[in-house]
C-alpha positions as CSV (number, residue, x, y, z in Angstrom):
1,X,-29.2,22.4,21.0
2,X,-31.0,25.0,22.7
3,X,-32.2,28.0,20.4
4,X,-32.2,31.7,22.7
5,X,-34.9,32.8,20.7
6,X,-34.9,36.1,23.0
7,X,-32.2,37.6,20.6
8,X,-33.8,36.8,17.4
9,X,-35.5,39.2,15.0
10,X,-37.8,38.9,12.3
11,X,-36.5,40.9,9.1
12,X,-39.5,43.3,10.1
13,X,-38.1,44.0,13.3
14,X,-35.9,46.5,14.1
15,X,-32.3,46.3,13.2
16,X,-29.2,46.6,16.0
17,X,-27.4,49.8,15.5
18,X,-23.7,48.7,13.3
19,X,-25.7,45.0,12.6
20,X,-24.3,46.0,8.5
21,X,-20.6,46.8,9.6
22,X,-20.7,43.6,11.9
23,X,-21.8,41.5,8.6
24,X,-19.1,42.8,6.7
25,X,-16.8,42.1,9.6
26,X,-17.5,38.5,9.7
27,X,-18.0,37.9,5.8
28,X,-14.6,39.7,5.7
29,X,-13.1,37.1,8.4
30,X,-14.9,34.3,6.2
31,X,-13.5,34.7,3.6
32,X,-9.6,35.4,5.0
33,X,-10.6,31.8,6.7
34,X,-11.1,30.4,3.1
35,X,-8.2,32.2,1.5
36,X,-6.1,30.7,4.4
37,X,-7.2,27.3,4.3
38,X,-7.0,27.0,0.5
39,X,-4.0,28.7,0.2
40,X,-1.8,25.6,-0.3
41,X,-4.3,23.7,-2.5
42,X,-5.0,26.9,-4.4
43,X,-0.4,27.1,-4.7
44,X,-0.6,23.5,-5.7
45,X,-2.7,24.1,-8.3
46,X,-1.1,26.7,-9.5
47,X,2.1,25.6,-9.4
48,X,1.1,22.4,-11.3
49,X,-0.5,24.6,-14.2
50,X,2.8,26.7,-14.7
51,X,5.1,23.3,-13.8
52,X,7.7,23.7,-16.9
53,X,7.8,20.7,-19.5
54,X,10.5,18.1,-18.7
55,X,13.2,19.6,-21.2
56,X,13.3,22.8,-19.5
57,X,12.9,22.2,-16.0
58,X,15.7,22.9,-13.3
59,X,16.6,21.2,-9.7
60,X,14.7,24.0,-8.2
61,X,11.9,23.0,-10.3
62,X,12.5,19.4,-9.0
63,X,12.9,19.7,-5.4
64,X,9.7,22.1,-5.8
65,X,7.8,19.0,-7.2
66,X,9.4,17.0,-4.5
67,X,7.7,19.3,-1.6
68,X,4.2,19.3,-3.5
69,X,4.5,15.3,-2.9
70,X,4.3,15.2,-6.6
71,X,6.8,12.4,-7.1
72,X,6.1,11.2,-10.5
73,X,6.7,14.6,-11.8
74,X,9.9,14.9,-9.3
75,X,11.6,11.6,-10.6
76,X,11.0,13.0,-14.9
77,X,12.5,16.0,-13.5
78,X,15.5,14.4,-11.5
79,X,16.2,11.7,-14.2
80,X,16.3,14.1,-17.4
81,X,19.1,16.3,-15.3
82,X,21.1,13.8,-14.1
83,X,20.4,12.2,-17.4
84,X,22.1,15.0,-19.2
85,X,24.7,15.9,-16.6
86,X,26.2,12.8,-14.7
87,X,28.1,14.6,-12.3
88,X,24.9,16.7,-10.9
89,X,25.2,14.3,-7.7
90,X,21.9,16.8,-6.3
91,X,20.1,15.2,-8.8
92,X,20.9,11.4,-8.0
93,X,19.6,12.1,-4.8
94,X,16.4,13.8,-5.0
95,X,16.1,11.3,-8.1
96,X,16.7,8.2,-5.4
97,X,15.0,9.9,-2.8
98,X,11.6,10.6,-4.7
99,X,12.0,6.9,-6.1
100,X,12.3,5.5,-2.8
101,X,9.5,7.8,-1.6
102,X,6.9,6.6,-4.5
103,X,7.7,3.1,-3.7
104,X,6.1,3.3,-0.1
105,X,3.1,5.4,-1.4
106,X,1.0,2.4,-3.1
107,X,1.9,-1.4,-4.3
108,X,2.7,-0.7,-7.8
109,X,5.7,0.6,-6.9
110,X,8.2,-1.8,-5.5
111,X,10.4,-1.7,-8.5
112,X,11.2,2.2,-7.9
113,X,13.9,1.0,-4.8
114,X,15.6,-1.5,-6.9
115,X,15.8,1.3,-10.0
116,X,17.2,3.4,-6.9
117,X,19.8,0.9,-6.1
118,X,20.9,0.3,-9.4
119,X,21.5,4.0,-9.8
120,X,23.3,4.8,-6.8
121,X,25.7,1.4,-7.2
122,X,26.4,2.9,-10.7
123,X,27.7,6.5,-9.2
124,X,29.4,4.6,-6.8
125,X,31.5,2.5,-9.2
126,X,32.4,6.0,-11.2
127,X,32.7,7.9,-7.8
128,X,34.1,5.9,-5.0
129,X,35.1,8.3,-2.8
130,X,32.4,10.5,-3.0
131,X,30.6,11.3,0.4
132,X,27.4,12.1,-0.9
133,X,27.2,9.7,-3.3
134,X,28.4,7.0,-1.0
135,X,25.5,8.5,2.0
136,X,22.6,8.3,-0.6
137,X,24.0,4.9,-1.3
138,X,23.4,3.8,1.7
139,X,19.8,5.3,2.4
140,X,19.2,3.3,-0.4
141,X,20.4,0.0,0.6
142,X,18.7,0.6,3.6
143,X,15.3,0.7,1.6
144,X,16.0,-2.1,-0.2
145,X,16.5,-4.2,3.6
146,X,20.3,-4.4,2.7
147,X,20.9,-3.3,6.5
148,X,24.3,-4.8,6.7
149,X,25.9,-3.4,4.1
150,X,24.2,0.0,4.4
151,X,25.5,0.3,8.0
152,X,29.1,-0.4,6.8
153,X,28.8,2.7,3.9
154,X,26.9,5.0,6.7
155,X,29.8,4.3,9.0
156,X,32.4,5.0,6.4
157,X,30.5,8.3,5.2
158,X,30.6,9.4,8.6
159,X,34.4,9.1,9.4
160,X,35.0,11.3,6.9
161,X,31.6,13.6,7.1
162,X,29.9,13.3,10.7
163,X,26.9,15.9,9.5
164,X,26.1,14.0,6.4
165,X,21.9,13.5,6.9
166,X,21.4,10.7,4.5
167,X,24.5,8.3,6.2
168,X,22.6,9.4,10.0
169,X,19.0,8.7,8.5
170,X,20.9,4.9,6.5
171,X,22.4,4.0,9.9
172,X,19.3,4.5,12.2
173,X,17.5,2.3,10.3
174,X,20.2,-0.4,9.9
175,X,20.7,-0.6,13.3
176,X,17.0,-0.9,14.0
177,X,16.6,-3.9,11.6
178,X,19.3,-5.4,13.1
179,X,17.6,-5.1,16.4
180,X,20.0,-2.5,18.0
181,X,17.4,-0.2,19.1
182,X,18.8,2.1,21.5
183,X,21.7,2.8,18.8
184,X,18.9,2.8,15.8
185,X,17.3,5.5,18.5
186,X,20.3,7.7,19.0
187,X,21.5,7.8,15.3
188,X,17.9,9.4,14.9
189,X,17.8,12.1,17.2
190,X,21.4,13.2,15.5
191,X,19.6,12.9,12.4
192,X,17.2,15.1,13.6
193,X,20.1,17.7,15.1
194,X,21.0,17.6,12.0
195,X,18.7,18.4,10.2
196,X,17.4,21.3,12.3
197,X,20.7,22.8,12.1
198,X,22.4,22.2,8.8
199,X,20.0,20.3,6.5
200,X,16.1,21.6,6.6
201,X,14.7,19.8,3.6
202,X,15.8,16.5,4.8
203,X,13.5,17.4,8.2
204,X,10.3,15.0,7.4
205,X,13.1,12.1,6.9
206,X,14.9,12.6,10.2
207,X,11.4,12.9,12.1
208,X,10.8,9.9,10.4
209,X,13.4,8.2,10.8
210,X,13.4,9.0,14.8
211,X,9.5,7.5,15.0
212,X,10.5,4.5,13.6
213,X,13.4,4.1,16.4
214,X,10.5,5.4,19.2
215,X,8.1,2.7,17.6
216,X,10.7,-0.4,17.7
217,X,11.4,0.4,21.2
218,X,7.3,0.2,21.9
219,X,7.8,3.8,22.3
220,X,4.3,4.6,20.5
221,X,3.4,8.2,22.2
222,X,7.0,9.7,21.1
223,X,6.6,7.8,17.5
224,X,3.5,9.5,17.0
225,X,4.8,12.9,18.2
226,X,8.0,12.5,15.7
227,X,5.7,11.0,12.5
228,X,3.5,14.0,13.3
229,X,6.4,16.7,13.1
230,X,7.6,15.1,9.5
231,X,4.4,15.3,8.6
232,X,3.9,18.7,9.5
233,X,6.9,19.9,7.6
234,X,5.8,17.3,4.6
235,X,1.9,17.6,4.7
236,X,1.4,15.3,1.5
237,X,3.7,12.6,1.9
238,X,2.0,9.7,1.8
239,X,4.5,7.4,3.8
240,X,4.3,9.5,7.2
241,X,0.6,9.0,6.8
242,X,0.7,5.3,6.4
243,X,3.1,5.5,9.9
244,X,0.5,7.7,11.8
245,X,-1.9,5.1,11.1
246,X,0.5,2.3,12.7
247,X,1.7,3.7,15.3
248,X,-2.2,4.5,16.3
249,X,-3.2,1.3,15.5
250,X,-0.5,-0.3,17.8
251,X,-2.0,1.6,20.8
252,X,-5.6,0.6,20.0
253,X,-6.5,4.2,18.6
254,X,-8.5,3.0,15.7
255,X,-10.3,6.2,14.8
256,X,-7.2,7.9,14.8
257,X,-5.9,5.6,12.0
258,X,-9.6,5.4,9.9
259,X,-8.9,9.3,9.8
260,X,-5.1,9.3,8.6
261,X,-6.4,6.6,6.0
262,X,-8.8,8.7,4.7
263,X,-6.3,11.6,4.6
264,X,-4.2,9.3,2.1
265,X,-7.6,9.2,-0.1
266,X,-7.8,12.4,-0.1
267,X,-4.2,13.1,-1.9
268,X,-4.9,10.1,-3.6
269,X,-8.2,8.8,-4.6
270,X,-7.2,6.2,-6.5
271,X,-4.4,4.3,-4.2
272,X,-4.7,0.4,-3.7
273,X,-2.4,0.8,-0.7
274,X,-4.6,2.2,1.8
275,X,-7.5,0.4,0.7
276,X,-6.0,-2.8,1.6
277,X,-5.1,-1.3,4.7
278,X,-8.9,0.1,5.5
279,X,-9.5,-3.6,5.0
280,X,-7.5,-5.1,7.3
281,X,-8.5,-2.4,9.8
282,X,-12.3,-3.2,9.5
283,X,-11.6,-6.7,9.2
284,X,-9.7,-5.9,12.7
285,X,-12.8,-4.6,14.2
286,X,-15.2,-6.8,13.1
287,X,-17.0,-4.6,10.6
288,X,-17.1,-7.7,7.8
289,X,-19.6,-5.7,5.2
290,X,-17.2,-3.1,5.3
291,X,-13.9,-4.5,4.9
292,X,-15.2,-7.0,2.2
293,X,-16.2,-3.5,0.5
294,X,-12.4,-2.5,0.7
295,X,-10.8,-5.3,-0.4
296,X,-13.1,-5.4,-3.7
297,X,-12.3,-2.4,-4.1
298,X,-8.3,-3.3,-4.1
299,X,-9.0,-6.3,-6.5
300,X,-10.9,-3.6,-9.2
301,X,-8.1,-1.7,-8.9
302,X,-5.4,-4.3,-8.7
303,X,-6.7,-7.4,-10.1
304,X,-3.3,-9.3,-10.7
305,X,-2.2,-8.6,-7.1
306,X,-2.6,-12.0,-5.2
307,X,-2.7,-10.1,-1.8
308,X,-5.6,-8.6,-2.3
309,X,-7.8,-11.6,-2.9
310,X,-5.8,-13.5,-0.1
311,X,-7.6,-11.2,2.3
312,X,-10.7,-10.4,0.5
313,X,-11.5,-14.5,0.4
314,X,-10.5,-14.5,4.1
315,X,-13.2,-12.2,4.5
316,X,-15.7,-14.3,2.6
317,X,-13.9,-17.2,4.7
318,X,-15.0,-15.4,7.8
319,X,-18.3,-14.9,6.9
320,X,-19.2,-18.2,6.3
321,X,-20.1,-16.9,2.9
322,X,-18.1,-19.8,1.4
323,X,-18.8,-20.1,-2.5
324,X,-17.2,-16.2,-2.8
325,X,-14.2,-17.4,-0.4
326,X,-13.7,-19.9,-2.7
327,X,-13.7,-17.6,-5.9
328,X,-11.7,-15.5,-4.4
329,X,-9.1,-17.7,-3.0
330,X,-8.7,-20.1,-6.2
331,X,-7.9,-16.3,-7.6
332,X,-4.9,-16.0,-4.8
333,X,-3.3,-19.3,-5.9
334,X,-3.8,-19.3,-9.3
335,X,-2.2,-15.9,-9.6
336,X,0.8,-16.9,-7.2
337,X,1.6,-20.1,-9.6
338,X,1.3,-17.8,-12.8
339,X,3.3,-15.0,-11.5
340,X,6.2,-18.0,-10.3
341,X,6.7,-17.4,-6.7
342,X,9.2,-19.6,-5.2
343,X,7.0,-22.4,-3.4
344,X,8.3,-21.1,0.5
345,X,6.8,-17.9,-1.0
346,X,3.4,-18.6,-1.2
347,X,0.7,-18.1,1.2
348,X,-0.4,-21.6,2.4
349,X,-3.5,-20.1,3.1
350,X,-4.8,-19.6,-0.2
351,X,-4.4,-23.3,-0.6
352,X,-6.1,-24.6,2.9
353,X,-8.8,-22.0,3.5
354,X,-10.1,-22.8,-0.1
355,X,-9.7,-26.3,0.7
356,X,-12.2,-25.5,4.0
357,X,-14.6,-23.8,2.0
358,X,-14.8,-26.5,-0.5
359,X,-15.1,-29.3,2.2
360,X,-17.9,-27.2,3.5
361,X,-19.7,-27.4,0.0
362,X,-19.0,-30.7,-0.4
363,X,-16.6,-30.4,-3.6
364,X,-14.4,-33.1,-3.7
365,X,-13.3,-32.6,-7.1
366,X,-12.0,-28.9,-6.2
367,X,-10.4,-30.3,-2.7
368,X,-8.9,-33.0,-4.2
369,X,-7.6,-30.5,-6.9
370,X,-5.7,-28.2,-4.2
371,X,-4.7,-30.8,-1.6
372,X,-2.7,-32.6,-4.6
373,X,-1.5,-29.6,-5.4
374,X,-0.4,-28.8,-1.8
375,X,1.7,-32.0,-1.6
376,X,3.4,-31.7,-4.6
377,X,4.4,-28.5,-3.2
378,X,5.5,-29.7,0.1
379,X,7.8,-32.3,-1.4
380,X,9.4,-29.1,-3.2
381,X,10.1,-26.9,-0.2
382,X,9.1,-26.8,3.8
383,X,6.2,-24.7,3.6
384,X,6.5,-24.4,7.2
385,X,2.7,-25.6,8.0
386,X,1.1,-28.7,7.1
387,X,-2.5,-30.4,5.5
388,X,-3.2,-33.5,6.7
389,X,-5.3,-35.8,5.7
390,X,-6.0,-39.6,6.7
391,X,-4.4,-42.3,3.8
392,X,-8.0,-42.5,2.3
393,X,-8.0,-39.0,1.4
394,X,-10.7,-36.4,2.7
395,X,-13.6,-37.7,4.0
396,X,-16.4,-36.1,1.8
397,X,-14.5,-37.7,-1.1
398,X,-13.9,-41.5,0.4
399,X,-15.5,-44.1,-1.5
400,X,-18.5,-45.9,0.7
401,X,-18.2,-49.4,1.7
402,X,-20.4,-51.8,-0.3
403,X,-23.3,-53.5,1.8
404,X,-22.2,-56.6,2.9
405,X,-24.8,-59.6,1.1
406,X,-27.7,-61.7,2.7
């Protein structure tokens, strides 16, 4: 940087005529900067400290929660009005939507889609011909990868309601898990007409919605473009910020994902989610110290999640560091058999890349251990891949040959 020290002045110098009024000027511009800036942190804040306890609060005060991204409070809010007043249908929806929300936003939280589901069949089965009901129903089965049947409720919806968002958002997304992509794209952008005409809270979801359609159709630039929009009228959403970060990663743009990431850590300092996911991306580039770092951190944080050590023992595995991808991996399986995952279920790899490591380090008693317990799983199911050894077992644990005499 090159300093013009021509214009400088010492404070002994003489001052430029109006150099006070031009101070104030830019202090004054400073601080409306600030004030601008932290204007919706500063809201936030406040609106958190005057946030009514859960027996008083309203749907205003709910769908106000909703837009701060502050689900947990959304859902005690949504639940205790529907709760007390069965037919409030606005409720069941912001309650499914915020549940379905949360259950993207970090791994503890895949239960919230199937408390969704039962809650919508429920107001189904006391309202059956209920429009709203029924659309909400079927943004719900959606979530819960019921694409089928969520495309057959959209489509009935919509026969009787054509603008109903939540049917529009259901059947884009049906029809792109089903591999109908140009329909999946075209329900979108009516979801997003929609939406911009008749239906401005449910914006971030239609732009949503419509990026997922670009990005299934390899259409990265537009998914990006659409993810961004939601994002702009949902700022602390955590989902649309995990979709950034795809869609750039899918084009190679790796800083561009490292910095949505970190946006995620900002909102939330504590999510598992987007650790895991810094993990894989640093694994992705070759940066080993640094995902190893990230997926520790996920295993501090969510020690009982077999996942995380999976990839924090590949890691180890990758290394060559093979003692710790053997800690690590035993953790994997060990947890996967406690917490009963159907044998076709588990990953094989937690079973054969511990079996590598402890080849390596020469433990047959450990190999030995898993590839028996491999086998007796392959008789039980068709895991798909297979460990092979020769009929005398591994080699490192074959019994030598005795010397032959004289």
């Amino acid at each position: 940087m090159r300093i013009q020290r021509e214009h400088s002045r010492g404070f002994s110098g003489k001052r430029r005529r109006g150099g006070g009024c031009l101070t104030l000027l830019m202090s004054i511009i400073f601080i409306f900067v600030v004030a601008f800036l932290g204007r919706e942190r500063f809201a936030e804040w406040l609106w958190r400290w005057i946030a009514p306890p859960v027996e008083r609060a309203t749907l205003q005060d709910a769908r106000m929660a909703f837009q701060q991204a502050e689900l947990e409070r959304s859902i005690q809010y949504a639940r205790q009005l529907y709760e007390n007043d069965p037919d409030n249908i606005d409720a069941l929806v912001l309650l499914a939507r915020s549940l379905i929300y949360r259950s993207y936003s970090d791994l503890s939280h895949d239960v919230d889609r199937q408390q969704a589901l039962s809650l919508t069949g429920n107001a189904v089965r006391r309202n059956p011909l209920d429009t709203q009901v029924l659309g909400i129903h079927a943004f719900v089965q959606q979530a819960n990868g019921l694409s089928e049947d969520a495309s057959r409720v959209a489509l009935r919806v919509i026969r009787s309601d054509s603008e109903s968002i939540t049917a529009r958002l259901a059947l884009s997304l049906s029809y792109g898990s089903r591999g109908l992509f140009e329909a999946a794209l075209r329900e979108g952008e009516k979801a997003v007409e929609i939406a911009n005409e008749s239906a401005p809270d449910w914006r971030a979801d239609a732009y949503r919605v419509l990026a997922i359609a670009h990005s299934d159709l390899g259409q990265y630039e537009q998914a990006a473009q659409a993810v961004e929009t939601a994002i702009s009228y949902h700022r602390r959403l955590l989902p649309l910020h995990f979709e950034r970060a795809l869609y750039a990663i899918q084009v190679g743009d790796m800083d561009t994902a490292t910095a949505y990431y970190f946006n995620i850590i900002a909102f939330d300092e504590e999510n598992v989610k987007v650790r895991f996911r810094l993990c894989e991306l640093s694994s992705t580039l070759r940066e080993t110290q640094a995902a190893i770092d990230w997926c520790n951190q996920v295993t501090e944080r969510a020690p009982g999640w077999s996942d995380g050590w999976y990839q924090l023992g590949r890691e180890y595995y990758l290394q060559g560091d093979w003692r710790q991808a053997q800690i690590a991996l035993n953790r994997c399986s060990t947890l996967q058999v406690a917490q009963n995952f159907p044998v076709e279920e588990r990953r094989f790899e937690c079973w054969y890349l511990q079996g590598q490591a402890a080849e390596v380090l020469n433990d047959c008693e450990s190999l030995m251990s898993l590839y028996d317990e491999y086998q007796q799983m392959a008789k039980e199911a068709d895991l798909g891949q297979s460990w092979v050894y020769p009929p005398g077992g591994p080699p490192i644990c074959a019994t030598p040959s005795p010397l032959p005499s004289g």
